[in-house]
C-alpha positions as CSV (number, residue, x, y, z in Angstrom):
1,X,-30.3,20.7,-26.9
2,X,-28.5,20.6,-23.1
3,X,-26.6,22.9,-21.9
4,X,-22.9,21.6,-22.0
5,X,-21.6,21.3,-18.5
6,X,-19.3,23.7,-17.5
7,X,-15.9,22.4,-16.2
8,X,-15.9,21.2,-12.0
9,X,-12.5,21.7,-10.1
10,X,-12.5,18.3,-7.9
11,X,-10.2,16.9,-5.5
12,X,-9.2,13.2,-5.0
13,X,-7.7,12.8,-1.7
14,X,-5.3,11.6,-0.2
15,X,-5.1,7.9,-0.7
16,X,-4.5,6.6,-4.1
17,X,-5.9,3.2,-2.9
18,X,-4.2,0.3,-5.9
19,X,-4.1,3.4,-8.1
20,X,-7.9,4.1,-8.0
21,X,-8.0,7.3,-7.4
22,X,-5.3,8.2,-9.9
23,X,-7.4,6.6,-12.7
24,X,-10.7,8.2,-11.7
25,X,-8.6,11.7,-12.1
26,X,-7.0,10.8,-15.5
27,X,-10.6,9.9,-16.3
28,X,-11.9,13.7,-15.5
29,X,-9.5,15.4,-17.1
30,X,-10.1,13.3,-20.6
31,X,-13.9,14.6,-19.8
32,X,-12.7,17.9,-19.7
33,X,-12.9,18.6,-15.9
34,X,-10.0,20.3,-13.6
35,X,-9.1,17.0,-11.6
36,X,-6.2,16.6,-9.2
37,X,-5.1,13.8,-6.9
38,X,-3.6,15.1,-3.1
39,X,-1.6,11.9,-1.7
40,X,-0.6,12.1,1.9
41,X,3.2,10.7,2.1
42,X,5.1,9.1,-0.8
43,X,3.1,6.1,-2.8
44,X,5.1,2.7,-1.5
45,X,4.4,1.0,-5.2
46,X,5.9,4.1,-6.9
47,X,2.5,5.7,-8.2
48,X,2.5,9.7,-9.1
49,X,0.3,12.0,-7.9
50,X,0.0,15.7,-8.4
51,X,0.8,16.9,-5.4
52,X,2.3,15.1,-2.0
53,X,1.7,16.3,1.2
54,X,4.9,15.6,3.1
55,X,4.4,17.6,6.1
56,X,4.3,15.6,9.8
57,X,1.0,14.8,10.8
58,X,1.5,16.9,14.0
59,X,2.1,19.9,12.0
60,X,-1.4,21.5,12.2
61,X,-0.2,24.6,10.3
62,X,0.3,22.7,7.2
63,X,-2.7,20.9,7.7
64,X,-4.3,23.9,7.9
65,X,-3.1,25.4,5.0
66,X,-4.0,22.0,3.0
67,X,-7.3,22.5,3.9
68,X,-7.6,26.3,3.0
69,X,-6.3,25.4,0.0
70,X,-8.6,22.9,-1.0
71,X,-11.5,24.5,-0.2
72,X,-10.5,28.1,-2.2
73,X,-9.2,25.7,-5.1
74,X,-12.4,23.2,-5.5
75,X,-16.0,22.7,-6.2
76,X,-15.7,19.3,-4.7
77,X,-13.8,17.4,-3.1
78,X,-13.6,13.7,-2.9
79,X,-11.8,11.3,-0.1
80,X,-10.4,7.9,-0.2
81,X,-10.2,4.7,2.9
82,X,-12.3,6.8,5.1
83,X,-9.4,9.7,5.6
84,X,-9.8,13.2,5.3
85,X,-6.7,16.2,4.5
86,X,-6.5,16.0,8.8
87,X,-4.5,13.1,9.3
88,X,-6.0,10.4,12.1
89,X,-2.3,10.6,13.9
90,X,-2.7,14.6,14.5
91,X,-2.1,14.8,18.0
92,X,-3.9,17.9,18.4
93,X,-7.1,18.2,15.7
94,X,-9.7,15.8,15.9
95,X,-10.6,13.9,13.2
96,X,-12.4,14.9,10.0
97,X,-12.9,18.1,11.2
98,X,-12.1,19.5,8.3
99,X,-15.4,18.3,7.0
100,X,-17.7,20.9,8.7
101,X,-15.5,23.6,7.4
102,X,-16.1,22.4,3.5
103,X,-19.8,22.0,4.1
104,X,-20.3,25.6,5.1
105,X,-18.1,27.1,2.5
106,X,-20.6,25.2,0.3
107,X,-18.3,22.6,-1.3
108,X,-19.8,19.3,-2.3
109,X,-18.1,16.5,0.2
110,X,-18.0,12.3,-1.0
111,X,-16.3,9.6,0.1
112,X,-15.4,6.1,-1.7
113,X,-14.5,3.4,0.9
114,X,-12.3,0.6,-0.5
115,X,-12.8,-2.2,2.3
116,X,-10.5,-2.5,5.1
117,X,-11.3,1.2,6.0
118,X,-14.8,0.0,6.7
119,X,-14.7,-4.2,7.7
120,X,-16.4,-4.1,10.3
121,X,-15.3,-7.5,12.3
122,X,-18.3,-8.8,13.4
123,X,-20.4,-8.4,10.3
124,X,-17.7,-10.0,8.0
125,X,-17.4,-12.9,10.2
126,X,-21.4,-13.4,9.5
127,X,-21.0,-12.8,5.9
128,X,-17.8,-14.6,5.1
129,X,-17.3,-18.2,5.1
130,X,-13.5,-17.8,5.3
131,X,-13.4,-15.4,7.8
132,X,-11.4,-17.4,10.4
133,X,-8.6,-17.6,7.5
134,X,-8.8,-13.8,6.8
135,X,-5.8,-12.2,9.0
136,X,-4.9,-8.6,8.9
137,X,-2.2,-6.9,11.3
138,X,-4.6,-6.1,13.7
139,X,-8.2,-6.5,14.5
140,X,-10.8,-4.0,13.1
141,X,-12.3,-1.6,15.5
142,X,-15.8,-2.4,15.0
143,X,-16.4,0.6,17.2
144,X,-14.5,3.3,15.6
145,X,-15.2,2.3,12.7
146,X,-19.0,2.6,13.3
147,X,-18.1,6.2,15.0
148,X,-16.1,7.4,11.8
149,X,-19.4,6.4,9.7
150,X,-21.7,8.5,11.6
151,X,-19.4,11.3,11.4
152,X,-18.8,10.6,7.2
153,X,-22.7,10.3,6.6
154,X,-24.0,13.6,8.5
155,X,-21.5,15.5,6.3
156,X,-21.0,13.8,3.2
157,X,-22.9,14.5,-0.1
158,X,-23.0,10.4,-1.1
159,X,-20.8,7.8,0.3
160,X,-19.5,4.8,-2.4
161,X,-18.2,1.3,-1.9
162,X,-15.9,-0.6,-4.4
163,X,-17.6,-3.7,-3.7
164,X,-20.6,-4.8,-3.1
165,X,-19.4,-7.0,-0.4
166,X,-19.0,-3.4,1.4
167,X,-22.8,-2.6,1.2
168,X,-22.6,-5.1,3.9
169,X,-20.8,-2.4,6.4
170,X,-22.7,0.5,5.0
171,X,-25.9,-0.4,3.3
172,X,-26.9,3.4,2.3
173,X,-23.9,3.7,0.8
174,X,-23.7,3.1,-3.4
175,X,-21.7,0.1,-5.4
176,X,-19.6,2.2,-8.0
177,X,-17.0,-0.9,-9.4
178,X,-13.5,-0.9,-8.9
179,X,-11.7,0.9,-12.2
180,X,-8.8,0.7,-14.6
181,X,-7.7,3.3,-17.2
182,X,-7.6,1.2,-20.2
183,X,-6.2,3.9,-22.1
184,X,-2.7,3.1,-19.5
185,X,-3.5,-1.0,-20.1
186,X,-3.4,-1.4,-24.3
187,X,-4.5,-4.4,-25.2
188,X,-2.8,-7.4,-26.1
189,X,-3.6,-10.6,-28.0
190,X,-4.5,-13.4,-25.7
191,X,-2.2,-15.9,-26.0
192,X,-2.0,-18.9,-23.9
193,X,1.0,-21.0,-23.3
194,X,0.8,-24.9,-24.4
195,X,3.8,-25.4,-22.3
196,X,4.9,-24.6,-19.2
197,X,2.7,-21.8,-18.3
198,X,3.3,-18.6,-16.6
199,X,1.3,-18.2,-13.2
200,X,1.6,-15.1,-11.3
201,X,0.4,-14.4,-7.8
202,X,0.6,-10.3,-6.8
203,X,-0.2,-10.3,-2.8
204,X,-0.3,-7.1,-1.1
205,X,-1.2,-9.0,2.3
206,X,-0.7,-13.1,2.2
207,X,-2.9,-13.1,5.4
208,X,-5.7,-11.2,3.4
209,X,-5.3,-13.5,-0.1
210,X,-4.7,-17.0,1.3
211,X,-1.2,-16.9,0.3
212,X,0.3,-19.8,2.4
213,X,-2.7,-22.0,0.9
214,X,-2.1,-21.1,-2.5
215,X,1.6,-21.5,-2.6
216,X,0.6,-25.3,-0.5
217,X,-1.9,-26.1,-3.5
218,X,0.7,-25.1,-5.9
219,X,3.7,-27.2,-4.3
220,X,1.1,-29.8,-4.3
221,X,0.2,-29.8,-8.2
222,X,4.4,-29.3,-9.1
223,X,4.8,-32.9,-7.1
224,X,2.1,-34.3,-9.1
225,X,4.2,-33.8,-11.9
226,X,2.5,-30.6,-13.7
227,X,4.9,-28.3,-15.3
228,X,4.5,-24.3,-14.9
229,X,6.6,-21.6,-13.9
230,X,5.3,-19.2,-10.7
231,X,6.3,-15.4,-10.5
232,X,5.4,-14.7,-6.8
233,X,5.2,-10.3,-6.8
234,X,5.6,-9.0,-3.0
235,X,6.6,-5.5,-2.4
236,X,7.7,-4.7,-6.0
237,X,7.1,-1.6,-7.5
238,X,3.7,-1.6,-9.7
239,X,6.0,-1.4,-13.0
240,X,6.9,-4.9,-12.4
241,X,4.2,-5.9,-12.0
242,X,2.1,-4.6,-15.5
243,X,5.6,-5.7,-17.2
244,X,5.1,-9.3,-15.1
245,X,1.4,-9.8,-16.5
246,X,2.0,-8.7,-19.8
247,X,4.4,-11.9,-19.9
248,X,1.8,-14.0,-17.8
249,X,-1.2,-17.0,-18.7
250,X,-2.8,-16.9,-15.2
251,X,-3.3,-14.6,-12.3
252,X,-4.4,-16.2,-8.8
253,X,-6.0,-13.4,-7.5
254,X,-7.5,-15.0,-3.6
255,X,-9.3,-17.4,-2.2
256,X,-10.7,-16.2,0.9
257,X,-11.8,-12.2,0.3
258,X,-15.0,-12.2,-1.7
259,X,-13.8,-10.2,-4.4
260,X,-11.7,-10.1,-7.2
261,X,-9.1,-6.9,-7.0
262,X,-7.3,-4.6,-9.2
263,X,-4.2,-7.0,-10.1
264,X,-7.5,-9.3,-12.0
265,X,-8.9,-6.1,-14.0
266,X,-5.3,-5.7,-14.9
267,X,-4.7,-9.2,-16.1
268,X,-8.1,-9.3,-18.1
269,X,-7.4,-6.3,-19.7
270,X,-4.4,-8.3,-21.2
271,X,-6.2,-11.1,-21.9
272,X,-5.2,-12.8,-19.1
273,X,-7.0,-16.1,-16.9
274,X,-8.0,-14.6,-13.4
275,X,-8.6,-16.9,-10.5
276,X,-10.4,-15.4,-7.9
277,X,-12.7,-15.9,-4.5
278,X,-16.2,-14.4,-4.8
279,X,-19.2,-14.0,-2.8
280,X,-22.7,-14.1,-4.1
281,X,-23.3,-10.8,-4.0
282,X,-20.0,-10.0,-6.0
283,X,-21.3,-12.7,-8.7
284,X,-24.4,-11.4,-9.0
285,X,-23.2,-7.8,-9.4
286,X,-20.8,-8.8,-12.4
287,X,-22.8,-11.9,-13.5
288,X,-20.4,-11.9,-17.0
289,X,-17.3,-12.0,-15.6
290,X,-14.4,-14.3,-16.7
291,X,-12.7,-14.8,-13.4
292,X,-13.2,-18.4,-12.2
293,X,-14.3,-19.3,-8.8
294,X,-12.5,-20.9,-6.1
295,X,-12.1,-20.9,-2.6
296,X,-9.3,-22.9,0.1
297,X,-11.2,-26.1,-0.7
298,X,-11.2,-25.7,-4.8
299,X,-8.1,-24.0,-5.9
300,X,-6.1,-27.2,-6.3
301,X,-8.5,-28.9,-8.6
302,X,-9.4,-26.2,-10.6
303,X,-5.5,-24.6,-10.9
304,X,-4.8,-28.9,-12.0
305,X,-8.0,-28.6,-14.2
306,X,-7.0,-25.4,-16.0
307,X,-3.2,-25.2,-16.4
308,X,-4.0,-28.7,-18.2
309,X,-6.7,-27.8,-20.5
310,X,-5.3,-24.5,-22.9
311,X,-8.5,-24.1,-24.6
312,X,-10.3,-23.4,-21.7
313,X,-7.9,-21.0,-20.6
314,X,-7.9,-19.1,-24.0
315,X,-11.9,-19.2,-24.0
316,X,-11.1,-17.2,-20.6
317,X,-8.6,-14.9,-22.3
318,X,-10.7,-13.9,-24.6
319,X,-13.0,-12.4,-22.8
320,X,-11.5,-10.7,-20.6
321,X,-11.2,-7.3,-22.0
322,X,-14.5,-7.3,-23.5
323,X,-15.8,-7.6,-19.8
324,X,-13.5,-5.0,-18.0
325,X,-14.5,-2.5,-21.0
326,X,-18.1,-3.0,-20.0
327,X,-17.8,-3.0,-16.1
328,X,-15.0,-1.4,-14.8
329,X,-13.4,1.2,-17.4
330,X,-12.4,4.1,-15.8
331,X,-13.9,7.2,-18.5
332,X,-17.7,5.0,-18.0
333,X,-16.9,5.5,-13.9
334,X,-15.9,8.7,-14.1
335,X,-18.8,9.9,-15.8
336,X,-21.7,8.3,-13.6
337,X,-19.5,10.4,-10.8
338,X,-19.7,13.5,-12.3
339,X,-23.3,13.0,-12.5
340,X,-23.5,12.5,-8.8
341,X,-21.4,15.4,-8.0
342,X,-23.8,17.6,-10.4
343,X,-27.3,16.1,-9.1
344,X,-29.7,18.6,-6.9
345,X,-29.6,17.5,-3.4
346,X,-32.5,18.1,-0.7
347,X,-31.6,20.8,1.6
348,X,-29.5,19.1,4.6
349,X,-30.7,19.6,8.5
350,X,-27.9,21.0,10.7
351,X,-26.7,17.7,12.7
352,X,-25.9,17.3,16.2
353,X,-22.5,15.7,15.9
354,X,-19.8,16.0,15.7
355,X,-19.9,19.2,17.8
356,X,-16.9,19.3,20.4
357,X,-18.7,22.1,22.2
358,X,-22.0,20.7,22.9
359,X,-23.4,20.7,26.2
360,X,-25.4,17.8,28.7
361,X,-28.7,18.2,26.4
362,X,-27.3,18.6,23.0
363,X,-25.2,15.1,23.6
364,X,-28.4,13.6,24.5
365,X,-29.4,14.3,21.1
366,X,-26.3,13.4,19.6
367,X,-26.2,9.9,21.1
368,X,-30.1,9.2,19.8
369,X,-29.1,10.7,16.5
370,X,-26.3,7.7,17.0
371,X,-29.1,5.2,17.7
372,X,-31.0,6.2,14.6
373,X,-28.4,5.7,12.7
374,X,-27.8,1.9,13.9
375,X,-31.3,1.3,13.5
376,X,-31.1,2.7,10.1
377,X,-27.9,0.8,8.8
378,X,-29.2,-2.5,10.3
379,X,-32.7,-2.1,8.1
380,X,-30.8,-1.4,5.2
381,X,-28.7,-4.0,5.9
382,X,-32.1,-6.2,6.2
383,X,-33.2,-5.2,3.0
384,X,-29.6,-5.7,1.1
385,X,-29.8,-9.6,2.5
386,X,-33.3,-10.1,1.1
387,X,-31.9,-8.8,-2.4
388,X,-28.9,-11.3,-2.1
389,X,-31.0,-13.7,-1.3
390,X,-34.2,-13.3,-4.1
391,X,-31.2,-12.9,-6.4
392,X,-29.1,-16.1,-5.9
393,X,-33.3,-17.8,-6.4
394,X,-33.8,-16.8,-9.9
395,X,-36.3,-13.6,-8.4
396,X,-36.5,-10.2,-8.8
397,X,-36.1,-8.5,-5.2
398,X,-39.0,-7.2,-4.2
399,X,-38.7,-2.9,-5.1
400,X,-35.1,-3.6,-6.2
401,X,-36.0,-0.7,-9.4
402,X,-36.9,1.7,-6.0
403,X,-34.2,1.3,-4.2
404,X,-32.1,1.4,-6.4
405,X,-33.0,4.8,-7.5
406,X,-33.2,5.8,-3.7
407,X,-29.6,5.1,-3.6
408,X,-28.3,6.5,-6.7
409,X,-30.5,10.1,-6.2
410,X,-31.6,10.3,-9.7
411,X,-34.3,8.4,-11.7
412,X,-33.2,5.8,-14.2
413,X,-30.2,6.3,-15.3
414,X,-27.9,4.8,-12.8
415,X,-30.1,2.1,-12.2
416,X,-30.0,1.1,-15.4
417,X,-26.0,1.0,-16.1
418,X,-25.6,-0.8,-12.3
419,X,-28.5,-3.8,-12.9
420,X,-27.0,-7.0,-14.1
421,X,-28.1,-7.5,-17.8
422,X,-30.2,-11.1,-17.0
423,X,-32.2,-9.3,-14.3
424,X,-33.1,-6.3,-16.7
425,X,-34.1,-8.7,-19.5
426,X,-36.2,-10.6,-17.1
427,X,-37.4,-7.1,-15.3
428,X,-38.5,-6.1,-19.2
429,X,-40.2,-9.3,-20.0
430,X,-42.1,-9.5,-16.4
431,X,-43.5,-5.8,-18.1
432,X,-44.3,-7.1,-21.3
């Protein structure tokens, strides 16, 4: 019989990105482990944490004692959006330099990017067909971005992406799904409206959802004479917005990210339709999902198509907390982390960067430790196309089992709860 695991003190810090982090902790502590969530200011949609840490960024005593406090506190200690407990607007400690300090107290380091923190401008505009729609308040520093990588990977334990889209940006990173505590979303019968329905669009950005094109298409189906009410959430606290859903028949999610977010998972969990953009690589990760496809040139058709037909939309209902049980619940999550954060790791090299006091010699070596890792990320980034691509054909990628255990770090298991059902029927068949 195995050894039970004894309890791991972990921190989740300090962005609770659309409540993420927050659920992952809730998760831990239901498993039985000493989780707490660290939020740097107050949470603009009204959110809890357990502890939040007010002081100025340009107060590097309080910084200071955050981090002391962590690392006596922790075993491990997990960041969010690619920020550390030293805040990128300290005017006088670089950034993440906390992270050398955990490493050599022996704490275990990880990182979960959530997708603006690592878009990296060129690369999206490859991968996205609706890129030129895609506005954000400022550009993305493809350069600092790529800088703040290299740092992250020579410290950090694993690095995680919420979507696959991400693996995109950081290829050696691994695809853990986006998660909701179901135990906060009880489930409802789904009910569809036979007149008038309720359709709710939740944008955090309009220029990153497709906002202006969704409200156009709307307008547009209203003239034609369809009837149906729209609840347009901006800025509201997220309260509103569970009690907005609960009342809801259809979510329009986006039509130009790639991805369906957190306000979908919410609405499926209530047996909600959700109406969402998605790439390949996001279909073929969650080849069961419920959420119907559009894009800019779609929406109109299928919003006319659907808020006329009920049955299809309750067909959609229906499933929807069946599938957010299966791919994205929160406890299942939680405990493929915990495995991560207990697995044996190889024995890490001492790096050449980030070191501030390096001389002419040793930032040669930095800058061709810098090149290796391009190099690196763009092969990986070869290999993650050629997947995509043997996918979308009906073929198993060629060493896909491999690399996916490469990624993960431990044989099997992983692998197993993170390939698509249709490829590991066909994977078990090809054997037989």
């Amino acid at each position: 019989m195995p050894k039970p695991l004894a309890p791991l003190r972990i921190l989740h810090a300090p962005v609770n990105v659309a409540g993420q982090a927050g659920d992952v902790v809730a998760a831990l502590r239901r498993s039985g482990h000493d989780a707490q969530l660290w939020v740097r200011g107050v949470d603009a949609f009204g959110r809890d944490a357990d502890r939040f840490l007010d002081a100025p960024p340009d107060d590097e005593h309080a910084t200071w004692r955050y981090i002391r406090e962590a690392a006596e506190r922790f075993d491990v200690v997990h960041f969010h959006f690619a920020r550390t407990l030293v805040p990128h607007a300290s005017p006088g400690l670089p950034r993440f330099w906390d992270l050398p300090v955990y490493r050599a107290l022996g704490l275990r380091v990880y990182f979960t990017f959530h997708g603006s923190d690592v878009r990296i401008g060129r690369v999206f505009a490859e991968r996205n067909p609706w890129a030129p729609q895609f506005q954000v308040s400022a550009a993305p520093d493809d350069d600092r971005i790529e800088k703040n990588l290299h740092v992250m990977r020579t410290y950090a334990d694993r690095l995680f992406v919420a979507s696959p889209n991400s693996l995109n940006y950081v290829p050696d990173a691994v695809y853990l799904p986006r998660v909701i505590d179901l135990a906060a979303w009880p489930a409802q019968p789904a009910a569809q409206r036979r007149v008038r329905p309720v359709v709710v669009h939740a944008p955090s950005r309009r220029g990153t959802k497709g906002t202006d094109g969704i409200l156009g298409d709307l307008e547009a189906l209203r003239a034609e004479g369809l009837d149906f009410e729209l609840r347009l959430l901006e800025g509201v606290p997220h309260e509103q917005v569970r009690k907005t859903l609960a009342d809801a028949d259809l979510l329009i999610d986006n039509t130009i990210g790639g991805s369906y977010g957190i306000v979908s998972l919410e609405a499926l969990s209530l047996g909600k339709v959700a109406v969402s953009n998605m790439s390949p690589a996001m279909r073929a990760a969650h080849p069961t999902a419920p959420v119907v496809m559009v894009d800019p040139t779609t929406l109109r058709d299928t919003l006319r198509r659907l808020l006329r037909d009920v049955d299809e939309r309750q067909a959609l209902a229906e499933r929807g907390r069946a599938f957010v049980e299966q791919d994205h619940d929160a406890d299942a999550v939680a405990a493929t982390l915990v495995d991560f954060y207990t697995e044996r790791l190889p024995e890490r090299t001492r790096p050449a960067m980030p070191d501030w006091v390096s001389v002419e010699r040793f930032r040669r070596i930095e800058r061709l430790e810098e090149r290796l890792d391009r190099v690196t990320v763009e092969l990986e980034r070869t290999r993650l196309r050629e997947h995509n691509l043997r996918a979308q054909l009906g073929k198993v990628p060629v060493g896909w089992q491999e690399q996916r255990q490469r990624l993960a770090g431990r044989a099997g298991v992983l692998a197993r709860r993170v390939t698509p059902m249709p490829i590991r029927r066909l994977i078990r068949r090809l054997r037989a």
